[in-house]
VOROTOR-648809 format. One record per residue (C-alpha): residue number from 1; residue in one letter; chain; x, y, z negated. Coordinates in steps of 0.02 Angstrom, whole numbers. Example, Ala and Ser with C-alpha at 12.3 -4.5 7.8 and 13.67 -1.06 7.14 Angstrom:
2
- i/aa/ch/u/v/w
- 1/A/A/615/-225/-390
- 2/S/A/684/-53/-357
% end
This chain:
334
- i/aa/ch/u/v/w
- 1/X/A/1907/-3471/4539
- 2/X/A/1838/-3294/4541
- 3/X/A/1715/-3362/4696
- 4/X/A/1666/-3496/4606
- 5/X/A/1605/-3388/4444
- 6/X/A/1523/-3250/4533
- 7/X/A/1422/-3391/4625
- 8/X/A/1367/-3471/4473
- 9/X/A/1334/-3291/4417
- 10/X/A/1236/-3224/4568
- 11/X/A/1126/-3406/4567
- 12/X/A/1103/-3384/4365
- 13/X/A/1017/-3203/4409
- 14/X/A/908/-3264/4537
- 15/X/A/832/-3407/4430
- 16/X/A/792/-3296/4298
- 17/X/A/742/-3160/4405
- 18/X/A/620/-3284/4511
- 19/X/A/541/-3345/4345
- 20/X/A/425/-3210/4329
- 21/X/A/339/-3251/4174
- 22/X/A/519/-3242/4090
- 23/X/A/549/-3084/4157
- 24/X/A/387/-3004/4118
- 25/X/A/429/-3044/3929
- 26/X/A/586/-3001/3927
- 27/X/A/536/-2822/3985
- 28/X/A/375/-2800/3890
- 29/X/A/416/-2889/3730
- 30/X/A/510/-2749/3660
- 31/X/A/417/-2603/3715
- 32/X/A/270/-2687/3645
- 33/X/A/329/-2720/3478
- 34/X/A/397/-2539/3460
- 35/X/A/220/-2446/3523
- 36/X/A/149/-2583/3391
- 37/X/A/254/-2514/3255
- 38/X/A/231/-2357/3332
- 39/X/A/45/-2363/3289
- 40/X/A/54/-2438/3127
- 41/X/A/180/-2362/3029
- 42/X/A/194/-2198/3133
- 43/X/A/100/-2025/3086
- 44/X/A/123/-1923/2932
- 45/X/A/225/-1974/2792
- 46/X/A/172/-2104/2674
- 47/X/A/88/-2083/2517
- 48/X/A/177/-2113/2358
- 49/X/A/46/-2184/2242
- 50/X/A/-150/-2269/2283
- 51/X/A/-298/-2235/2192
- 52/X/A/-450/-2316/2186
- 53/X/A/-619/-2221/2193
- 54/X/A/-767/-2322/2133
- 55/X/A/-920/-2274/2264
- 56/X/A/-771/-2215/2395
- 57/X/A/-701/-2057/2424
- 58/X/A/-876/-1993/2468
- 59/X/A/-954/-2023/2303
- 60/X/A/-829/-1875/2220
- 61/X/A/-836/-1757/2367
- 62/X/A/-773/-1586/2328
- 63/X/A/-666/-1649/2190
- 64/X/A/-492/-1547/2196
- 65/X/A/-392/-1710/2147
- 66/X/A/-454/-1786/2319
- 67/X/A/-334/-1641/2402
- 68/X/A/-159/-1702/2315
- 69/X/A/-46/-1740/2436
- 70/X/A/55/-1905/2455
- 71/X/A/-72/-1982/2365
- 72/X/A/-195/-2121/2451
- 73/X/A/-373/-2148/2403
- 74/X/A/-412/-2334/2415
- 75/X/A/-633/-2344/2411
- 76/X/A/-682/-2468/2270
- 77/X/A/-852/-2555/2303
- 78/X/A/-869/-2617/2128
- 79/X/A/-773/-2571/1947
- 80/X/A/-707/-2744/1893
- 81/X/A/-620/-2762/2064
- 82/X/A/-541/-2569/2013
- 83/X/A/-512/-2622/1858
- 84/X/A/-425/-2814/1917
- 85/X/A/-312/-2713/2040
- 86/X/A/-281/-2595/1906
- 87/X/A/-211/-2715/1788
- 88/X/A/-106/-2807/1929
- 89/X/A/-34/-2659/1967
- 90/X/A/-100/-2655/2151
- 91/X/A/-169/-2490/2129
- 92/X/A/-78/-2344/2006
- 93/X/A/-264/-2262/1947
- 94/X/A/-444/-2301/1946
- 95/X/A/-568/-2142/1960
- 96/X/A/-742/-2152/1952
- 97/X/A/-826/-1974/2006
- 98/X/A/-931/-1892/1884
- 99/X/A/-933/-1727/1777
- 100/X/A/-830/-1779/1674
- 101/X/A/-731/-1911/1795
- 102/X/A/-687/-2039/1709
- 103/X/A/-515/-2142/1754
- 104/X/A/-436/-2305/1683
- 105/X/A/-214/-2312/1704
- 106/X/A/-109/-2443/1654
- 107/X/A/-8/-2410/1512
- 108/X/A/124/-2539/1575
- 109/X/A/136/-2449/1744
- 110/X/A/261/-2290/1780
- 111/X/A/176/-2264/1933
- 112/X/A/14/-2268/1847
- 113/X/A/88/-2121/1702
- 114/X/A/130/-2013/1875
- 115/X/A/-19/-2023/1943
- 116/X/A/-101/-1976/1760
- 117/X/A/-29/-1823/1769
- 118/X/A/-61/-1772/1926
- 119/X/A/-255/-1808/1912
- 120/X/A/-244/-1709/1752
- 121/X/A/-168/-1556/1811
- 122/X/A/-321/-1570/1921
- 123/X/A/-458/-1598/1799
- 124/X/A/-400/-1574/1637
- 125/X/A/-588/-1634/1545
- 126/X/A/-553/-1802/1648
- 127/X/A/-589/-1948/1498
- 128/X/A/-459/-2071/1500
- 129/X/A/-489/-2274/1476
- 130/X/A/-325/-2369/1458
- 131/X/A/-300/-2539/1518
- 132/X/A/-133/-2642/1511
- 133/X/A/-62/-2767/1622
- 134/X/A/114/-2827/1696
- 135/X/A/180/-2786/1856
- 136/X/A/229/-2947/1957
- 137/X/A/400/-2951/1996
- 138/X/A/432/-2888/2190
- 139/X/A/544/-3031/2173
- 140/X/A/396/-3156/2133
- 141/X/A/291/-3086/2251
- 142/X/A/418/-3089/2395
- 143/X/A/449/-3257/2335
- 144/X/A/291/-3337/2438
- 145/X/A/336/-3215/2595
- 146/X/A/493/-3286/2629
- 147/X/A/437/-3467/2604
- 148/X/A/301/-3454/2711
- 149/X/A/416/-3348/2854
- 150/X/A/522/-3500/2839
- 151/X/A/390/-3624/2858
- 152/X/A/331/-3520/3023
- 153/X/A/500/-3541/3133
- 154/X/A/506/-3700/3088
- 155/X/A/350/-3752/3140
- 156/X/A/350/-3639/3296
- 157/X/A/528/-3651/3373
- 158/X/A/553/-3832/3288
- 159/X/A/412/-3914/3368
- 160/X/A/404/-3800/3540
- 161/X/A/591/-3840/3582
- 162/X/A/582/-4032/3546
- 163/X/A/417/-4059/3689
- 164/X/A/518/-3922/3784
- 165/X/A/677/-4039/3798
- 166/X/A/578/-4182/3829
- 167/X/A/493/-4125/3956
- 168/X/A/652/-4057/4050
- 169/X/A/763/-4223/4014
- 170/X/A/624/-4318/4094
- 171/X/A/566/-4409/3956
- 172/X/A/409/-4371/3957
- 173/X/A/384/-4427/4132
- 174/X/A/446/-4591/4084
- 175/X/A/320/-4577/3915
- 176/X/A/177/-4542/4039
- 177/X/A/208/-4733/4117
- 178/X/A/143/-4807/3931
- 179/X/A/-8/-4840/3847
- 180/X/A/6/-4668/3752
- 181/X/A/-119/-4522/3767
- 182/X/A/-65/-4331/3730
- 183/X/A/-165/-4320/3584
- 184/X/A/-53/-4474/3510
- 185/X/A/93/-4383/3565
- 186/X/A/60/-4225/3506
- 187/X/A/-12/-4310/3353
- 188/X/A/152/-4416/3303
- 189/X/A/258/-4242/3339
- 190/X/A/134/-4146/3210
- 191/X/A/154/-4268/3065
- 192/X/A/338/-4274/3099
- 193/X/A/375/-4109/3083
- 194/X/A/236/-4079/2937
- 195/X/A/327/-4224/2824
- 196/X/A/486/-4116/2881
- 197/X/A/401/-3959/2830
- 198/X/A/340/-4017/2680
- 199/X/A/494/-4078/2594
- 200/X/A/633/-3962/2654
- 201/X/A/473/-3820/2562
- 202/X/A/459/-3923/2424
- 203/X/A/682/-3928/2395
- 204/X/A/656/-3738/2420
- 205/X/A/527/-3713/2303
- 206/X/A/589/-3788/2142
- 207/X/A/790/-3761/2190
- 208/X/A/746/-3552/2239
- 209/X/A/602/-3566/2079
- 210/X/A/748/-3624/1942
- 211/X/A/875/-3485/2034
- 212/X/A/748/-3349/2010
- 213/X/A/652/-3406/1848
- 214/X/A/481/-3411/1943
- 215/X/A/343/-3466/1833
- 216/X/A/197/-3538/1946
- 217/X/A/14/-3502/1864
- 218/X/A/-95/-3612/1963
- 219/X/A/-113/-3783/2015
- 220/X/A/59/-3882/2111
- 221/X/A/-70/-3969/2195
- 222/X/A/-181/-3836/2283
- 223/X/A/4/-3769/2322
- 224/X/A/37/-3916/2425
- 225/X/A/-152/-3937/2495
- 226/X/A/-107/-3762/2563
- 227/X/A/56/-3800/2623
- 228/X/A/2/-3946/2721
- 229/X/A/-148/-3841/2801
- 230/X/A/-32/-3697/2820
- 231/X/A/121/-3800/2906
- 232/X/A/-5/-3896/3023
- 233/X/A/-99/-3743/3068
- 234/X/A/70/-3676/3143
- 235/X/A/138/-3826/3200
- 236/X/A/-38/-3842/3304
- 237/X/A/1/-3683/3365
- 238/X/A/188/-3711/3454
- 239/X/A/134/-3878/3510
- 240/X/A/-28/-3792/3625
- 241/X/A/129/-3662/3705
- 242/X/A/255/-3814/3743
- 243/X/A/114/-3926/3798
- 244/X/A/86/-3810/3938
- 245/X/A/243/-3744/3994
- 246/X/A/418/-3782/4060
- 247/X/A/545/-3614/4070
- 248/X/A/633/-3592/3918
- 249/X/A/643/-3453/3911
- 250/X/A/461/-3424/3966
- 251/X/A/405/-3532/3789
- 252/X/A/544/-3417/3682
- 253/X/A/471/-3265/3749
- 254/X/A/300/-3322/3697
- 255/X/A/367/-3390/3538
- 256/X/A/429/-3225/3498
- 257/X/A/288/-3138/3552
- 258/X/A/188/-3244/3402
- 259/X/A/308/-3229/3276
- 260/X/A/354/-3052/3280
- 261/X/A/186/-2986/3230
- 262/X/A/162/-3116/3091
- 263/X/A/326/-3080/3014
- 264/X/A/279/-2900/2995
- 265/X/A/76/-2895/2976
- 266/X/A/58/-3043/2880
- 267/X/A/119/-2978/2727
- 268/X/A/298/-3056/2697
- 269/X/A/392/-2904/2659
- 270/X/A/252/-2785/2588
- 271/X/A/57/-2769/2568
- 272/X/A/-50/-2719/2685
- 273/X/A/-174/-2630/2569
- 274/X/A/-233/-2466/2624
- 275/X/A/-186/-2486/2805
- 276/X/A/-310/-2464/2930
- 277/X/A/-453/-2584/2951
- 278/X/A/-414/-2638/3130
- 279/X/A/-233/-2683/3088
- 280/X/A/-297/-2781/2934
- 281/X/A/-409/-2874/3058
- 282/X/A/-278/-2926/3165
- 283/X/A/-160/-2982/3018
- 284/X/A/-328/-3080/2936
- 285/X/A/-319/-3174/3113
- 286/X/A/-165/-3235/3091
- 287/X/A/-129/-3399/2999
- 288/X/A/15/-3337/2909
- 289/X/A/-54/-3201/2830
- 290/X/A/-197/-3321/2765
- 291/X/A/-57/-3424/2722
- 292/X/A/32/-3298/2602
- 293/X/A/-147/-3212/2533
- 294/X/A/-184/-3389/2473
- 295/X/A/-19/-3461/2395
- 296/X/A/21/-3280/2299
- 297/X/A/-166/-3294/2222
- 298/X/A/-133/-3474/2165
- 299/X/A/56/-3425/2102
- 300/X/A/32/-3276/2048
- 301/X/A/-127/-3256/1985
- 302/X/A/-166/-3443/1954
- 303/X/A/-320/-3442/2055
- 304/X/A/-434/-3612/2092
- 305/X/A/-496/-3680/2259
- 306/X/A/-646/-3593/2258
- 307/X/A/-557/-3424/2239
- 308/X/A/-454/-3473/2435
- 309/X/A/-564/-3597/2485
- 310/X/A/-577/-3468/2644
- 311/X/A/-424/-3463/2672
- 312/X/A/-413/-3658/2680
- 313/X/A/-555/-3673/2778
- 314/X/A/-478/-3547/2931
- 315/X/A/-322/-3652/2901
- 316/X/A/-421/-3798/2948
- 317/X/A/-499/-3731/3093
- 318/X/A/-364/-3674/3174
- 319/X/A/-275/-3823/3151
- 320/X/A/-426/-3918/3251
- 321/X/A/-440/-3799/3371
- 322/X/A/-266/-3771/3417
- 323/X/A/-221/-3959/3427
- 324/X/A/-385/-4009/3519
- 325/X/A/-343/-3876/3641
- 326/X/A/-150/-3940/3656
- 327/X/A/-206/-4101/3700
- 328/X/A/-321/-4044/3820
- 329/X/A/-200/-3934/3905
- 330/X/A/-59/-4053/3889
- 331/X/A/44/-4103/4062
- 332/X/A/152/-4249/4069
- 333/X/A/243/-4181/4214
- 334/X/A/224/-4000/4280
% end
């Protein structure tokens, strides 16, 4: 008996020693996501409150509130985009340099009566212009985050795993004898895991909405124009990793390797304002994050489809290119 098991053992850690690909992600998929991290969150302690300079931080050189420490200064191109972040709450103060500076602070914001002080025990002739303006719950903004985290490993893992097993049972071989062309296949697994998609988000929204008291303040429909752009743009995405390959765990490495860094870059957990530019870039590359940006200006803010018709538009791209390219790499039998 003990022969037998250390046989199937030893043969077990050849295979996956022998599938290289496996083992190069096993290896580097941590180490990778921890010098990520590493880079992004790493360095000196984080600030406690964000300001927004109008001009940037250039404009009000030599001011002695531009010193405080724990404090970030955000550069605002423009004063109603200060003074819209203001009033969400986004930002805790908006400065604009002069002699006298002037500054607007939310009276409905703790952070922003902090932050008050602390700018006048710098400048005490600062003139103050209050603006009000309710918080959003963390609660409602998470909200979107978690849908749209959900809607990603389903549409990765679901769809990769199902052309996975097919291709190992041998069914696709036997698929590869009929009339059918990849980009039918691949287009019949899409819409079956988008109508999936679709209504297990839709159960979520309105059972998790009713739990939590979630008041939506744009249109349902955009919502679900962006969910179906958003769930195919992901699903396109698994389907052109399982279309190529045929190790497990070679496609869960990979998978992992995709979702990791949109779970914590595309803004699920918190905001990304303020980080630097080149890790914004890389989040505004990835679908989720256009994803989330989109559905938490529509229910949040109650925002039209000119306000993320970007957002839909990348959506839609990626969606093309991804399952164009899927079908094109697509193998029957490998």
């Amino acid at each position: 008996m003990i022969r037998r098991l250390l046989s199937v053992w030893h043969a077990r850690n050849l295979e996956f020693v022998r599938d290289r690909g496996t083992l190069v992600f096993t290896l580097l998929l941590p180490v990778s996501i921890i010098i990520g991290m590493g880079f992004i969150f790493g360095g000196p302690p984080r600030p406690l409150f964000k300001v927004g300079v109008i001009g940037g931080t250039a404009a009000a050189h030599g001011d002695t509130f531009l010193h405080t420490q724990y404090v970030q200064f955000i550069d605002i191109q423009s004063a109603a985009a200060g003074l819209h972040a203001v009033r969400r709450q986004r930002i805790d103060l908006l400065l604009a340099p002069g002699r006298p500076p002037r500054y607007w602070v939310n009276t409905d914001s703790p952070k922003g009566y902090i932050t008050e002080k602390l700018l006048l025990a710098a400048d005490p002739g600062a003139q103050r212009a209050p603006v009000s303006g309710h918080a959003v719950r963390y609660l409602d903004w998470l909200f979107p985050g978690i849908l749209g985290m959900n809607m990603m490993f389903s549409c990765l893992f679901g769809v990769g795993y199902v052309v996975l097993r097919y291709r190992q049972s041998g069914f696709l071989k036997r698929l590869n004898a009929t009339p059918l062309t990849a980009l039918e296949f691949l287009s019949a697994q899409v819409l079956s895991r988008l109508t999936i998609i679709v209504l297990i988000t839709t159960v979520l929204y309105l059972a998790v909405g009713a739990m939590i008291h979630f008041h939506s303040a744009g249109s349902l429909a955009l919502l679900l124009l962006l969910t179906v752009l958003g769930a195919l743009s992901m699903i396109a995405l698994g389907l052109t990793i399982a279309a190529r390959f045929a190790s497990e765990e070679l496609v869960n490495g990979i998978l992992n390797l995709l979702t990791w860094p949109m779970m914590l870059l595309s803004g699920v957990w918190f905001s990304l304002a303020g980080s630097p530019k080149w890790v914004r870039w890389v989040a505004d590359a990835l679908p989720l994050t256009q994803l989330l940006h989109a559905a938490r200006e529509v229910m949040l803010y109650g925002a039209g489809i000119g306000t993320i018709a970007p957002s839909l538009l990348y959506l839609g791209a990626v969606t093309v290119v991804f399952l164009a390219f899927g079908a094109w790499s697509f193998k029957w039998r490998i």
